[in-house]
C-alpha positions as CSV (number, residue, x, y, z in Angstrom):
1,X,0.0,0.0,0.0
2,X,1.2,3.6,-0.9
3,X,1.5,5.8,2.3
4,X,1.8,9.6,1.0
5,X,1.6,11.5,4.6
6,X,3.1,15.5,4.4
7,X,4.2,17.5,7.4
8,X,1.2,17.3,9.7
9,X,1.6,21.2,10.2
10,X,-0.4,21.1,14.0
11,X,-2.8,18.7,12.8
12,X,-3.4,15.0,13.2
13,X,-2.8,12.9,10.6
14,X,-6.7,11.6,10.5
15,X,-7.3,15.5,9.3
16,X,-5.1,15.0,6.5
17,X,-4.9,11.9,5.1
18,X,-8.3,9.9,3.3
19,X,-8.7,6.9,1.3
20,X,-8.3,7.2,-3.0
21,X,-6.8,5.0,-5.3
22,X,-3.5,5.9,-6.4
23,X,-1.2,5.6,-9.6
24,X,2.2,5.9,-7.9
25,X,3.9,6.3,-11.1
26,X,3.6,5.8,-15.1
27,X,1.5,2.6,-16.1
28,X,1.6,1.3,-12.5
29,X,-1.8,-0.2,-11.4
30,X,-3.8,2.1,-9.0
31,X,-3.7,1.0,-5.5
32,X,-6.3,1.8,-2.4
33,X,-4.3,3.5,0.2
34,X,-3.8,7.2,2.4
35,X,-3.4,9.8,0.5
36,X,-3.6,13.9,1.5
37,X,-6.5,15.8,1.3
38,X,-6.6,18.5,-0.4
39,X,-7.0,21.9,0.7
40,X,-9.6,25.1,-0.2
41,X,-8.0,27.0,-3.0
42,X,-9.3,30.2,-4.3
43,X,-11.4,29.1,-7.8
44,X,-11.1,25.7,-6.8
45,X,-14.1,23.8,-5.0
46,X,-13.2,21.6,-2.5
47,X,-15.8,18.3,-3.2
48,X,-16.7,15.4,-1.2
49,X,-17.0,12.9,-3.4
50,X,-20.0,10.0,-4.0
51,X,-19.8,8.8,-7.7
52,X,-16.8,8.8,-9.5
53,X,-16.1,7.3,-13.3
54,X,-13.4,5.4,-14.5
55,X,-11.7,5.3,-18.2
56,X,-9.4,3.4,-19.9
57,X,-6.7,6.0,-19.2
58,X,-7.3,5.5,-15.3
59,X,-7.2,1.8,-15.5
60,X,-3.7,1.8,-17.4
61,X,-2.3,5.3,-15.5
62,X,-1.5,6.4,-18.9
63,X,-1.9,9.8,-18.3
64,X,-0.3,12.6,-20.6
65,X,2.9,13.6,-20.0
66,X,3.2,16.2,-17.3
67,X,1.2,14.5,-14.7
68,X,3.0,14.2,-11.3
69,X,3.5,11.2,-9.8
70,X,2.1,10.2,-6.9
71,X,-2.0,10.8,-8.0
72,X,-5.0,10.3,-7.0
73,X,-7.0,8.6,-10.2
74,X,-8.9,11.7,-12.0
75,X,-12.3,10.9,-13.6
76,X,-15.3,12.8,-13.6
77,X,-17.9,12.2,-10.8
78,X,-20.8,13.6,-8.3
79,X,-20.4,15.3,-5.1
80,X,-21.0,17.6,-2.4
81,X,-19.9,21.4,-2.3
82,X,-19.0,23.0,0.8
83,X,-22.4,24.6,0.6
84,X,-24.1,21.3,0.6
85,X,-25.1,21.6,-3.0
86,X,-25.2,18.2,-5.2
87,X,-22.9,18.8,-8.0
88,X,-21.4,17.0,-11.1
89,X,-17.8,17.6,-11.9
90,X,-15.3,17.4,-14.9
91,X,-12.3,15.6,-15.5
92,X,-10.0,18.5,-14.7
93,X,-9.5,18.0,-10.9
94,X,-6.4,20.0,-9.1
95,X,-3.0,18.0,-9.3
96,X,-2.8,15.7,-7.6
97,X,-6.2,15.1,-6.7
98,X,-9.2,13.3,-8.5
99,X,-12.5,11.7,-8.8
100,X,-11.3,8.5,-7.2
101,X,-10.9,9.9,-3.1
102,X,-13.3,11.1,-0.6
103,X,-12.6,14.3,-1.8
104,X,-11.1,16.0,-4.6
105,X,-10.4,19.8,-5.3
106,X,-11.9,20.6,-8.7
107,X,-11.9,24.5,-10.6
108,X,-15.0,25.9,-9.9
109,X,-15.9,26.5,-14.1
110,X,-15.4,22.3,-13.9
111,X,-18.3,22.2,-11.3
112,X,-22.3,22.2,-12.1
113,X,-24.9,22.0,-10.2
114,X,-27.4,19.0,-10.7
């Protein structure tokens, strides 16, 4: 399992860390393990996630070059804003996070309501 824990900064690593399935580096398989959570960003939208998808680019981490290893599978999915609104969102999460986590950090023009 892939254990990606940053300086805890004066919190406890439960506050930071959740579940996703990770690609640890080019055309490895994704793995369930801790990962960070992300953090409010401004023009970002920090989701918690229910429904995420899955393509064939997730299954064989072939990602496009530029993509920074360790990640959090992307994908598109449904969630909840801070605000409590259900919303779908696109594929374009914030790097490293993605659809495939308990929550993701997404730009807010990749965000909809539904």
């Amino acid at each position: 399992m892939f254990n990606f824990v940053p300086s805890l900064n004066n919190k406890t690593e439960k506050e930071i860390v959740m579940r996703a399935a990770i690609i640890s580096e080019r055309n490895a398989p994704p793995v369930v393990g801790d990962f960070r959570e992300p953090e409010p960003q401004d023009g970002a939208v920090l989701i918690d996630v229910d429904t995420a998808g899955l393509g064939g680019w997730d299954v064989l981490g072939a990602y496009r070059l530029g993509v920074e290893y360790p990640c959090v599978i992307r994908g598109e999915g449904v969630g909840r804003a801070p605000d409590g609104r259900r919303v779908y969102f696109g594929e374009r999460s914030v790097a490293p996070f993605g659809a495939w986590a308990e929550r993701t950090l997404v730009p807010a023009a990749e965000v909809w309501e539904v």
